[in-house]
matplotlib code that plots the C-alpha trace (Angstrom):
import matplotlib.pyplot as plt

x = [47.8, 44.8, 45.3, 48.3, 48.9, 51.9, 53.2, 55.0, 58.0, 58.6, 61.7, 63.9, 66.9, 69.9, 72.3, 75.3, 77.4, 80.6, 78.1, 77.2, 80.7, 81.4, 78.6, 79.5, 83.3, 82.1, 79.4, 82.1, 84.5, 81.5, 81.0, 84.2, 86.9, 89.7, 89.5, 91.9, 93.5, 94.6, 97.2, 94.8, 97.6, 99.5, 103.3, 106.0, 109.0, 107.5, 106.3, 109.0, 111.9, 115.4, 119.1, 121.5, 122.0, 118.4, 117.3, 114.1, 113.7, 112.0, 109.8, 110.9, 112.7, 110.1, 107.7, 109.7, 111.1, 108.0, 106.9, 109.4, 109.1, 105.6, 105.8, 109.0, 108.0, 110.6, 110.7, 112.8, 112.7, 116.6, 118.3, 122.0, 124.3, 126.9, 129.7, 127.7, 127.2, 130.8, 131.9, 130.0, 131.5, 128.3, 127.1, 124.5, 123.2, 124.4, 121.6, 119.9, 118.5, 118.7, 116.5, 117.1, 116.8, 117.5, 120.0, 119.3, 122.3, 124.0, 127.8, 129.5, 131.1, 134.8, 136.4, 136.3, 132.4, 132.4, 130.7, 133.0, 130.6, 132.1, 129.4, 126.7, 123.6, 122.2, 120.1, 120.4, 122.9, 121.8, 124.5, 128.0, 126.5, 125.2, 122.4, 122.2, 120.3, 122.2, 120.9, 122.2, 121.6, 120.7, 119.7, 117.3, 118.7, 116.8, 118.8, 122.3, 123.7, 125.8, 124.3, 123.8, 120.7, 119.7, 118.6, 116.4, 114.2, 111.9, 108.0, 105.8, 103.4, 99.7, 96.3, 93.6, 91.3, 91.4, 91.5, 92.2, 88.7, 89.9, 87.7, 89.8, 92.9, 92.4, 91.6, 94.2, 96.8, 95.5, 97.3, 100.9, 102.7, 103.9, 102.4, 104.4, 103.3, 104.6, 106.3, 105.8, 104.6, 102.4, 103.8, 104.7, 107.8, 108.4, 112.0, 110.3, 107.2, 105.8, 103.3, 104.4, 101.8, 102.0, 100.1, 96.5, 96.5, 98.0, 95.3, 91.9, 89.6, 89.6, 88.0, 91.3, 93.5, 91.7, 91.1, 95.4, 96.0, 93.9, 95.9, 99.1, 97.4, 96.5, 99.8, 101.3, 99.0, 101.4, 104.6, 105.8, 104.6, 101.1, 99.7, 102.2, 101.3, 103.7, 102.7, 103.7, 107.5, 107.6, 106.4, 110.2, 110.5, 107.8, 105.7, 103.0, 102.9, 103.1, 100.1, 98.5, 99.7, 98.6, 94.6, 94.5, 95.3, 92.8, 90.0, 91.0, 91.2, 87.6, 85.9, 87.7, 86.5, 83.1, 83.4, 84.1, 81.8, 83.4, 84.7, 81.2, 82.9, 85.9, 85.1, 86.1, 89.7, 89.5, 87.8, 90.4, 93.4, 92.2, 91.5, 95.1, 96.5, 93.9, 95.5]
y = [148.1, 145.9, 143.7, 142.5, 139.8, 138.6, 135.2, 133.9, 131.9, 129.0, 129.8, 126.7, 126.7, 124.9, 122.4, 124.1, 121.5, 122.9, 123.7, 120.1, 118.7, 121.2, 120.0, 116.5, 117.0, 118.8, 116.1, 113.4, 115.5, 115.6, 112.1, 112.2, 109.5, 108.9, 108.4, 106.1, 107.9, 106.0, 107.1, 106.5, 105.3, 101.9, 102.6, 99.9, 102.7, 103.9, 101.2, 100.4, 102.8, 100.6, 101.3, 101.1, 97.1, 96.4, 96.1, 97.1, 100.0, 99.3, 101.2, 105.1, 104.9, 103.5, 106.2, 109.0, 108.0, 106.7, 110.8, 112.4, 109.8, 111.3, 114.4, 114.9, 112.4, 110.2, 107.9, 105.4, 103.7, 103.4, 105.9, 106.1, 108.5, 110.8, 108.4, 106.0, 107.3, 108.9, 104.9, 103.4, 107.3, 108.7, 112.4, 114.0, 117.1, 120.6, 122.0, 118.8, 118.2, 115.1, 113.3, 111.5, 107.9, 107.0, 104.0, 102.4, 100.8, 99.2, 99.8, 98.0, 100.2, 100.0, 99.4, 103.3, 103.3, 105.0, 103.4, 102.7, 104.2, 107.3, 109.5, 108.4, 110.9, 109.6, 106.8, 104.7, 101.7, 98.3, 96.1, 96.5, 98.3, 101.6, 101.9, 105.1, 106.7, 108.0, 110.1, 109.9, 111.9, 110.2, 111.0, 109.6, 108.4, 110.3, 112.9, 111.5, 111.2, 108.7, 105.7, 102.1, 101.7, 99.1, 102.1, 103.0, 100.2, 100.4, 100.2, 96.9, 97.4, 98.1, 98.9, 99.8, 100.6, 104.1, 106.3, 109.4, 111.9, 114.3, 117.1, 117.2, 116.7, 119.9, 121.4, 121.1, 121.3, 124.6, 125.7, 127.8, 124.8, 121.6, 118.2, 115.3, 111.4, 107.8, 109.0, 106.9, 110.4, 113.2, 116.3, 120.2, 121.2, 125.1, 125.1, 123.7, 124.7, 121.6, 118.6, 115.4, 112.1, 108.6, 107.4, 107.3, 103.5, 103.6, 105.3, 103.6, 105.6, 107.9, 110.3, 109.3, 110.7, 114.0, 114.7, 114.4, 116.2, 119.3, 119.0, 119.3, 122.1, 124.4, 123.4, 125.2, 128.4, 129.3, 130.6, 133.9, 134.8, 133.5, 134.1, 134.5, 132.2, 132.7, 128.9, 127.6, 129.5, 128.0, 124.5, 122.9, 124.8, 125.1, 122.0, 124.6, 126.1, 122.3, 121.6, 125.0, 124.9, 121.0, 121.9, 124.6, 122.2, 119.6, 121.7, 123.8, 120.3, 119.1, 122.7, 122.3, 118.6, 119.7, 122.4, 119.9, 117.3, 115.0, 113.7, 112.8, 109.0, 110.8, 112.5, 110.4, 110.3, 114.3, 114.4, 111.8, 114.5, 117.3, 115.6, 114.4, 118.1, 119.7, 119.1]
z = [73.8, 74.4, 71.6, 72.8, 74.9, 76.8, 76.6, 79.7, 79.0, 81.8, 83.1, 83.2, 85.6, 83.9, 85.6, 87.3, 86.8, 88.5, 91.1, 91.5, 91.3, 94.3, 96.3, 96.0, 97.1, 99.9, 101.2, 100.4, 103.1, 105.8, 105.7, 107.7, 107.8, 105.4, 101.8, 100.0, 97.2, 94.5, 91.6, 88.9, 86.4, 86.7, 87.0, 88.0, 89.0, 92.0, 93.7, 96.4, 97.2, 96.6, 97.5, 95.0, 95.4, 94.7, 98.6, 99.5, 102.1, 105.2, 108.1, 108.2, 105.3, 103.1, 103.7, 103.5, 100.2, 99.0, 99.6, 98.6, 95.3, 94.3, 95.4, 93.2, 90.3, 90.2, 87.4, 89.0, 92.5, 93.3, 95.5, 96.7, 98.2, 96.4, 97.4, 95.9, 92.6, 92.1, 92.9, 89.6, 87.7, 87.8, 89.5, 90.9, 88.8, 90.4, 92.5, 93.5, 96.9, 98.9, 101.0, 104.4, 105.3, 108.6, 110.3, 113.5, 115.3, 117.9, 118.8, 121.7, 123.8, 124.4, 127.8, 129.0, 128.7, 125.7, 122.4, 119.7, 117.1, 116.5, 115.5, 117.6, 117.4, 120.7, 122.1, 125.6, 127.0, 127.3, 128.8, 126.9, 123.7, 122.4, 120.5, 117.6, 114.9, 112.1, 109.5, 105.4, 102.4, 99.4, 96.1, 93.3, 90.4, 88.4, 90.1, 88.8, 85.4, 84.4, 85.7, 84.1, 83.0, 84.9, 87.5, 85.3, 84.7, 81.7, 82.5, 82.0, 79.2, 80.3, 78.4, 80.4, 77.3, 78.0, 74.9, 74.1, 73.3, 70.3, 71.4, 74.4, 73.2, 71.3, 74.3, 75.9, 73.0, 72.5, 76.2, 75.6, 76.8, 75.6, 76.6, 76.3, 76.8, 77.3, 81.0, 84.0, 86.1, 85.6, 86.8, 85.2, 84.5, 84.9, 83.7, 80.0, 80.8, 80.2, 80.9, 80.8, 81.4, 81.1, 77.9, 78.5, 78.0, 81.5, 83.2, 84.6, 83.0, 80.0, 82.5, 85.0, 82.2, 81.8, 85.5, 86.1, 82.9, 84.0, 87.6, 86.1, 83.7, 87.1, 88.6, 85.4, 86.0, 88.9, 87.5, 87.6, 83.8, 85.0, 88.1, 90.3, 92.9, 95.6, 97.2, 93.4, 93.6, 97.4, 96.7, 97.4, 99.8, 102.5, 103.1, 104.1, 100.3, 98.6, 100.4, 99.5, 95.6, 95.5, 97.2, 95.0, 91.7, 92.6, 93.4, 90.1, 88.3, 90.0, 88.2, 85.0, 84.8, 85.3, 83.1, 80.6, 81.3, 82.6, 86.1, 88.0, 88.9, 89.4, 92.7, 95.6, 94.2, 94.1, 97.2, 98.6, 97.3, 98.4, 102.0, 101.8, 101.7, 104.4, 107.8]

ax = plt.figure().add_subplot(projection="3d")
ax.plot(x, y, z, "-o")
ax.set_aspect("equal")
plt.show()
């Protein structure tokens, strides 16, 4: 053996990218404070919740709607109530849920004392009236069929200069679902079993597009015939699980991003998500 010799091979560490992606997320949440996040593709149907006569929704109401809007993916921002829609021969779809908006009032009250609101649900006497908050249940419209379409306005043209990256594409085409563009949301669809996105022309960045499309591609690792995740079958349900299903599809987007290379200018927004969901 003496007239060998051993050459030593410099070890050279490589780059744990999902490793640094994860260690920038979690500095950007010690920095502390809130962080600003931004739906990263433009869309003209959700920007202010309506009623049915084109009035914009104010205070409470607003925000509420404006929730429920996103965390549903409405397409459209006009909402009404069932007596509403069955008055221009529409009707909301069997099973659908409705949301509350809320109606501050005053009512004078009649000679007896008592206000002549009759369904008053509480509130304090000034002088001879009554003041009430009243609660309603109203639907989306992308909740009724049958409508005009002027409920469903159709989306301003935008082109960021985002394109699409074919390596990607095939990617992601090669999942067991389908993917469908040109949609004012991103969201998944377990009854189809299917993504849809706006176009990525929409979106800020090419990287934007990519870092929502693997959201949406976690989010659809949660059924039954997947993983099972019990927060994903409770998501309408529990506000609790929502939270849980929606942390667990960001941080799983922010390691599939860096798994394909991309996402580095994408973290604050991820980091401004998940921060969103934590309390």
């Amino acid at each position: 053996m003496a007239g060998r010799t051993r050459t030593k091979r410099k070890s050279v560490r490589r780059r744990d990218i999902a490793q640094d992606i994860t260690d920038k997320l979690i500095a950007r949440l010690e920095e502390g404070g809130p962080l600003p996040w931004r739906r990263p593709w433009h869309s003209s149907a959700m920007a202010m919740p309506l009623r049915h006569t084109g009035e914009a929704y104010k205070g409470v109401n607003h925000l509420l709607l404006a929730i429920e809007a996103y965390a549903s993916s409405y397409t459209t921002p006009y909402w009404m109530t069932f007596k509403q829609a069955k008055d221009l021969g529409a009707c909301v779809r069997k099973g659908e849920k409705s949301s509350t908006v809320v109606y501050y009032g005053t009512a004078q009250k009649k000679d007896d004392g008592a206000a002549q609101n009759p369904e008053p649900d509480g509130g304090a006497e000034e002088g001879g009236h009554y003041r009430f908050l009243k609660g309603y249940a109203v639907f989306n419209c992308d909740q009724i069929d049958g409508l005009p379409e002027r409920f469903h306005p159709i989306a301003e043209e935008v082109d960021t200069g985002a394109r699409a990256d074919a390596s990607l594409d095939a990617f992601f085409g090669a999942m067991p679902l389908n993917i469908s563009t040109g949609h004012e949301y991103a969201a998944y669809r377990e009854a189809r079993d299917e993504i849809v996105m706006p176009d990525v022309s929409r979106f800020e960045s090419t990287d934007a597009y990519y870092a929502t499309l693997s959201h949406e591609t976690i989010h659809s690792s949660g059924p039954a015939n997947r993983l099972g995740r019990d927060c994903f079958q409770r998501y309408h349900l529990d506000r609790q699980a929502r939270a849980e299903e929606e942390l667990i599809a960001e941080i799983g987007a922010m390691m599939l991003t860096a798994r394909l290379g991309i996402g580095g200018e994408y973290i604050d927004n991820h980091a401004a998500y998940v921060q969103s969901w934590l309390k």
